[in-house]
C-alpha positions in Angstrom: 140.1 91.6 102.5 137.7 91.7 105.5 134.5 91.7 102.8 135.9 88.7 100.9 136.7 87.2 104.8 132.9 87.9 105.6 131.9 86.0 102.4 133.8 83.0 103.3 132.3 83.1 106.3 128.8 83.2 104.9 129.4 80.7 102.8 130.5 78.1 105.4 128.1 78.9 107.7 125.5 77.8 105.1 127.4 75.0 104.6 127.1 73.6 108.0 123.8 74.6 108.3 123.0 72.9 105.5 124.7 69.9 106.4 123.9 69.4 110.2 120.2 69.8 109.1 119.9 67.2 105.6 121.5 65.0 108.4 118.8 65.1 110.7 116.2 64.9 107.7 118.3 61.5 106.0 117.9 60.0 109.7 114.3 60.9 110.1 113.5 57.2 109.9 115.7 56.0 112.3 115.6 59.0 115.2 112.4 60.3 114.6 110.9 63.5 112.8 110.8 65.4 115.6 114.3 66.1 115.9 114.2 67.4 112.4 111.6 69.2 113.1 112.8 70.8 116.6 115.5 72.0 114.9 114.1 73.7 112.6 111.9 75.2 114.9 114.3 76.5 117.5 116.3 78.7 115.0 113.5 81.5 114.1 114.3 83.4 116.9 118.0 83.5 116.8 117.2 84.0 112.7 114.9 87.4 113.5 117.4 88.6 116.0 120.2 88.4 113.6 118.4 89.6 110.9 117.2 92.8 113.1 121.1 93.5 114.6 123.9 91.7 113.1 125.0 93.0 109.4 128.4 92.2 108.1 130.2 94.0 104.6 130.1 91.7 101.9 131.8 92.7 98.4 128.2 93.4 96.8 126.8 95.2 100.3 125.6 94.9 103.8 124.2 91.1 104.7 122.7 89.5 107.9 123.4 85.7 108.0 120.1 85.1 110.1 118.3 86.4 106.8 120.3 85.2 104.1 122.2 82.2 105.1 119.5 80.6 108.3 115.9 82.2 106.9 116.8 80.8 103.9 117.9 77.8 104.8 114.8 76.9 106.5 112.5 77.5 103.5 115.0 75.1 101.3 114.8 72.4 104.3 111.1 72.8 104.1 111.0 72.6 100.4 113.4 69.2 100.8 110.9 67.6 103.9 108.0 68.0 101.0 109.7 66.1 98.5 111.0 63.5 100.9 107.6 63.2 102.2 104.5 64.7 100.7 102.9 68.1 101.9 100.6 66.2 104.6 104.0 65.9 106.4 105.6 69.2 105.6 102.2 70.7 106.9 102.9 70.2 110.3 106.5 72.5 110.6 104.4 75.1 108.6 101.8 75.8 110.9 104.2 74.9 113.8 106.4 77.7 113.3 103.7 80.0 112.5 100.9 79.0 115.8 104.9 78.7 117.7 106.1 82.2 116.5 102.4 83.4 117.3 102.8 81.8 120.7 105.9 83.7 121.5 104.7 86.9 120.4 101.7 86.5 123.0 104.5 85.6 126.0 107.1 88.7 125.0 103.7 91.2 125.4 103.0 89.6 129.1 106.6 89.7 129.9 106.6 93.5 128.6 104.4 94.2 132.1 106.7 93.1 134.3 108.6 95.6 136.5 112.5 94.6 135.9 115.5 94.9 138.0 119.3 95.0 137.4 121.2 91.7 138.6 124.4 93.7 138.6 126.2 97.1 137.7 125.4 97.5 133.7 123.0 95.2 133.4 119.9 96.2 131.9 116.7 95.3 130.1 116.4 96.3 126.4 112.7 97.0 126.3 112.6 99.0 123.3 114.6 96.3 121.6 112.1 93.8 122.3 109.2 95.9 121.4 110.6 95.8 117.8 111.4 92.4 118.0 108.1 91.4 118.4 106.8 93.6 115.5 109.9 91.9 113.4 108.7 88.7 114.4 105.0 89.2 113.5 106.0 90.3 110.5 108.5 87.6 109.8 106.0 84.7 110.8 103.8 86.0 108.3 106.5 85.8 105.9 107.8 82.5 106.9 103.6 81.1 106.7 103.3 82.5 102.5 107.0 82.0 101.9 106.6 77.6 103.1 103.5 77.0 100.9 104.7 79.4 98.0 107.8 77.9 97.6 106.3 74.5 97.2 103.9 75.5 94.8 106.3 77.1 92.9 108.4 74.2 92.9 105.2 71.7 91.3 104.7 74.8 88.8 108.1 74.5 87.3 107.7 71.3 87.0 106.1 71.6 83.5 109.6 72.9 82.4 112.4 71.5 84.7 110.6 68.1 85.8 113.8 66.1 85.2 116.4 68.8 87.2 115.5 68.3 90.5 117.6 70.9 92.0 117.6 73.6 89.5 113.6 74.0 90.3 115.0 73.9 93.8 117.1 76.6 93.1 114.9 78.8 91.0 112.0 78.4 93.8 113.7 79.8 96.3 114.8 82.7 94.3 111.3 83.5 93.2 109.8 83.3 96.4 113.1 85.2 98.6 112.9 88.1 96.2 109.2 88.3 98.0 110.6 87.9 101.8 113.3 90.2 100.9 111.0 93.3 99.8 108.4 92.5 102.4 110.9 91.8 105.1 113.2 95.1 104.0 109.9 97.2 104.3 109.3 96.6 108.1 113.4 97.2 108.5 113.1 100.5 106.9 110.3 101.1 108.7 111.6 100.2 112.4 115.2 101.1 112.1 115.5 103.3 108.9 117.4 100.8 107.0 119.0 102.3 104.0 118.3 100.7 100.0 121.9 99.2 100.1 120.6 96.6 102.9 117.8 96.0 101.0 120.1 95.4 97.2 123.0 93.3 99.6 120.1 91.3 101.4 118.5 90.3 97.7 122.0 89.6 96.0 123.0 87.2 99.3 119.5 85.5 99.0 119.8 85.1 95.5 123.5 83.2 96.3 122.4 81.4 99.0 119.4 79.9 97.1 121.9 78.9 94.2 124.7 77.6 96.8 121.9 75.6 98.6 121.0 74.3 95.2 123.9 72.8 94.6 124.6 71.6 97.8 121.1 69.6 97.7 122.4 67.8 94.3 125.4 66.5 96.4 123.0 65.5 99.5 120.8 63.4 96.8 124.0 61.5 95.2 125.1 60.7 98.8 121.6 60.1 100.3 120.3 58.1 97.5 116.9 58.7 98.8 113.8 58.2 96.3 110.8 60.6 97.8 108.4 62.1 95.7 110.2 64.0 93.1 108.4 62.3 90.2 104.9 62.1 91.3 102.9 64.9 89.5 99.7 66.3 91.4 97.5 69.1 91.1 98.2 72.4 92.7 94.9 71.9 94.2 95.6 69.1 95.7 98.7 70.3 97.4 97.2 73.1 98.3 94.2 72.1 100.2 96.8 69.6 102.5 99.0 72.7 103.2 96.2 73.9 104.3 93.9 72.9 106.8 91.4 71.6 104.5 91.9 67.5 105.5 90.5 66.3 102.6 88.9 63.8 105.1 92.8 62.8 106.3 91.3 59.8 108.1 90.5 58.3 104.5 93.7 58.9 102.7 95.6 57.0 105.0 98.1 54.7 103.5 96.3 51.6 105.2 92.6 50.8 104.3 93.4 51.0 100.3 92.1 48.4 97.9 95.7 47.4 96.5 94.5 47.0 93.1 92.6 51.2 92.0 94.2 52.2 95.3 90.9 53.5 96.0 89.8 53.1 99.6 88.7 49.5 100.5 85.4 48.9 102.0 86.9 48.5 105.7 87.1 52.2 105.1 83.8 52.8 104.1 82.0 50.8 106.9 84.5 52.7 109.4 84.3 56.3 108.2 81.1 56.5 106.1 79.0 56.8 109.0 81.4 58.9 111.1 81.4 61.6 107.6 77.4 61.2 108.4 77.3 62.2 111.2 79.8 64.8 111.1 77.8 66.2 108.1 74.3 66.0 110.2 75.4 67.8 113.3 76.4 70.6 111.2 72.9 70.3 109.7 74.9 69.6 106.9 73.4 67.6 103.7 75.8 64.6 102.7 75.1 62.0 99.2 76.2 58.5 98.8 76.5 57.5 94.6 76.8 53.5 94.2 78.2 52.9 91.2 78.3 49.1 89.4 79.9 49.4 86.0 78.0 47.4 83.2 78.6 44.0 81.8 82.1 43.5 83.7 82.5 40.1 83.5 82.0 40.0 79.5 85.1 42.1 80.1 86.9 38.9 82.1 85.2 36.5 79.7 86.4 37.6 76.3 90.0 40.0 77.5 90.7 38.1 81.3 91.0 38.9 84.5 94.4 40.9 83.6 92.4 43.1 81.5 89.3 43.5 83.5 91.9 44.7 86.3 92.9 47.4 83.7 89.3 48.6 83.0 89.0 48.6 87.3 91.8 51.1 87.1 90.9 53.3 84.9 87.5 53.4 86.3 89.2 54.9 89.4 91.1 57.6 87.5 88.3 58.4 85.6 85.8 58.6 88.3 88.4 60.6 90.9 89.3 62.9 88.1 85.9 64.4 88.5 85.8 64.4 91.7 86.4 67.0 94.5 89.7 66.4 96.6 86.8 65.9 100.0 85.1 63.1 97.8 86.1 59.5 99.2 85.9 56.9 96.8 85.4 53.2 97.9 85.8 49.8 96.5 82.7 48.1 97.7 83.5 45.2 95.9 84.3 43.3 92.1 82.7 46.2 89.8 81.2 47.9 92.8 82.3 51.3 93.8 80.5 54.0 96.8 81.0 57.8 96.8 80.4 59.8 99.8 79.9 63.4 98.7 79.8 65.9 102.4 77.5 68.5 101.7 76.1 68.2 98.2 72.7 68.0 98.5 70.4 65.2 96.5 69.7 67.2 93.0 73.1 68.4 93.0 74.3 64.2 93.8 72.7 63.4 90.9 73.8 66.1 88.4 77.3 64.7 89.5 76.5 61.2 88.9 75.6 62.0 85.2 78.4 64.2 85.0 80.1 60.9 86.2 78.1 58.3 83.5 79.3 60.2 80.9 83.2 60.4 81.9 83.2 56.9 82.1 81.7 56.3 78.9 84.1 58.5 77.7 87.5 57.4 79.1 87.4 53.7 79.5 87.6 51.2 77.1 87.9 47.3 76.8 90.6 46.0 74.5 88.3 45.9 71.5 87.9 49.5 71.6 84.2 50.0 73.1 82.9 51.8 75.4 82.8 51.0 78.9 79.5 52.2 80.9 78.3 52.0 84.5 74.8 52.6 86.5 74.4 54.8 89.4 72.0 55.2 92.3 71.9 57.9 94.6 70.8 58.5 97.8 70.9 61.5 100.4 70.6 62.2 104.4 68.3 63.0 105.7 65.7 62.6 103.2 66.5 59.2 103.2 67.3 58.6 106.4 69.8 60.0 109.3 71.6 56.3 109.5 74.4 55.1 107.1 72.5 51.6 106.2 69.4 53.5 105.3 71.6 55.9 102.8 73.7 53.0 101.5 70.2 50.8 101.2 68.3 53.8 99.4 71.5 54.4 96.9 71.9 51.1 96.5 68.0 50.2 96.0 68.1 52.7 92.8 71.1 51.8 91.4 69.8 48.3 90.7 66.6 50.2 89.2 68.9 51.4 86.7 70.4 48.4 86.2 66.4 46.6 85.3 65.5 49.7 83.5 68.9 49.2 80.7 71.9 50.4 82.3 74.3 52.9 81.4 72.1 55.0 83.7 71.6 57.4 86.9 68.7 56.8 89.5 67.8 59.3 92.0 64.0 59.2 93.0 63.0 57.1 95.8 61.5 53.3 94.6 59.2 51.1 96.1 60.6 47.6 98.1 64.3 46.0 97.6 65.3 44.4 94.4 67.8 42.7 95.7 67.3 39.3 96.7 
């Protein structure tokens, strides 16, 4: 009786949890993502302690409710603020718990110098307890840092199969990467307190409950929330990847403002704002950086014989073609019309151009006008410093060689240096 009590418990602890919290993440908009995100914060603590202490009987074994029902529950909420948002937002709780967790850690060792006294008869100071907590806690931000990117991974993975069940690849995530935390997180419970196998087998089974119970529960908060995030959009591991992480893929540029509306490439505002800050970023790390101008050929035969509709269509696909080559640090601009810059940090000048003709060749490939042939562009390329440590002298040199190509036939890449401007 007091087993299936326990379990009833659990279950509506999960459910308020659960609850409280998809609240705060529906309202984001209105009071801020902060709170959201405070709250998630201020649980890890209370979660470790529990997890270390407080066990209950449950009918399939012995269960904390800071591991099972609030551990979790955090990774599910994270999981939910990436496909509300994207994983530049859900970024920022990541590493906040984990530098926060780290943070604490460093306080509890200074506080563990401190010569304590008794406020009253009984009182005491649990030393030894907090000298495992803080190993618990190590250990458990560690988890918690794998456990937030994993799931989300995970999650895009099964996308291949389960891209239309929203909640089962919810579900299944979290039991994939929980049966992780709960081996790695029973080891250092064995190890500290000599936790027996059955805390290990009860602690799996009430993972593998709760990430099925918060399943569900998250297919009733999207029929009442009636949000649209980003459940739909496919991307790359890679790409998600390198935003969890703190590679920015130049964050600056892939702000939602400063696109061209059209490729949703970035506009040239962008490029006369943060091409010569990338510069210089790249020359005081003594750092090489290539611009590519590119000017696809014969365009407005394109608007002459299909219209402007379809020469919009050939821009487009342009774009795709052009940033599915390219590395997730590569900003692509619309200069202007036809006219497209790449900024390439640290690829040196040979290695620009072997990606330019890598470049030529996709286009030619990939994009078509309406009567079925090939669509080609010119390149020129330029590199700082060799030719020059400013950005006009790097756009002027690129831009000086791709009209070469253009003169010498198109469908072309241009890399050495040419004598006086072209271009009236």
């Amino acid at each position: 009786m007091a087993e299936a009590m326990n379990l009833a418990i659990l279950l509506l602890e999960a459910f308020v949890y659960f609850a409280l919290m998809a609240a705060l993440l529906h309202l984001r908009h209105r009071i801020g993502l902060g709170v959201f995100l405070t709250a998630l914060g201020v649980m890890h603590f209370v979660e470790t302690y529990l997890a270390a202490v407080f066990y209950v009987n449950l009918p399939f074994g012995v269960v904390s409710p800071g591991s099972s029902v609030f551990f979790a529950g955090k990774l599910i909420l994270i999981l939910m603020l990436y496909i509300k948002e994207d994983a530049a937002v859900v970024r920022q709780p990541i590493y906040g718990l984990f530098l926060g967790n780290l943070v604490t850690l460093a306080v509890a060792r200074i506080l563990l110098l401190h010569t304590t006294v008794s406020l009253g008869p009984g009182q005491t100071v649990d030393l030894g307890f907090l000298e495992d907590m803080g190993l618990l806690m190590l250990w458990g931000t560690a988890l918690l840092y794998v456990d937030s990117i994993a799931i989300i991974l995970i999650y895009e993975r099964l996308g291949r199969w389960l891209s239309g069940w929203t909640s089962l690849r919810l579900a299944f995530a979290a039991m994939i990467v929980l049966t992780f935390d709960q081996i790695g997180f029973y080891g250092v419970l064995h190890l500290v307190y000599g936790a027996p196998p059955s805390v290990f087998w009860g602690g799996w089974q009430a993972k593998m409950m709760a990430a099925a119970f918060y399943g569900v529960l998250f297919m009733g908060f999207q029929l009442i929330a009636r949000e649209r995030g980003v459940v739909g959009i496919k991307r790359s591991l890679r790409d998600i990847f390198s935003e969890l992480t703190f590679r920015e893929r130049y964050e600056d540029l892939l702000a939602r403002s400063g696109r061209d509306i059209l490729t949703g490439a970035n506009d040239r505002g962008r490029l006369e704002s943060e091409g010569p800050r990338i510069l210089r970023e790249c020359l005081r790390q003594q750092d090489p950086v290539s611009l590519i101008v590119v000017d696809i050929d014969h365009f407005k035969d394109v608007n002459d014989r299909f219209g402007h509709q379809r020469g919009d269509l050939v821009l487009q696909q342009t774009v795709a073609a052009l940033q599915h080559e390219l590395r997730p640090r590569d900003p692509l601009f619309r200069y202007g019309g036809e006219e497209f810059v790449i900024l390439l940090p640290q690829i040196a000048h040979d290695e620009a151009v072997a990606v330019a003709e890598r470049l030529r060749r996709t286009l030619s490939e990939r994009v078509l006008n309406d009567a079925g042939e090939t669509m080609t562009a010119s390149f020129g390329v330029g590199t700082a410093p060799m030719d020059g440590e400013q950005f006009t002298a790097l756009f002027k040199a690129a831009d000086e060689r791709l009209y070469r190509a253009k003169r010498e036939g198109r469908d072309r890449v241009v890399g050495a240096p040419v004598s006086g401007s072209p271009r009236s």
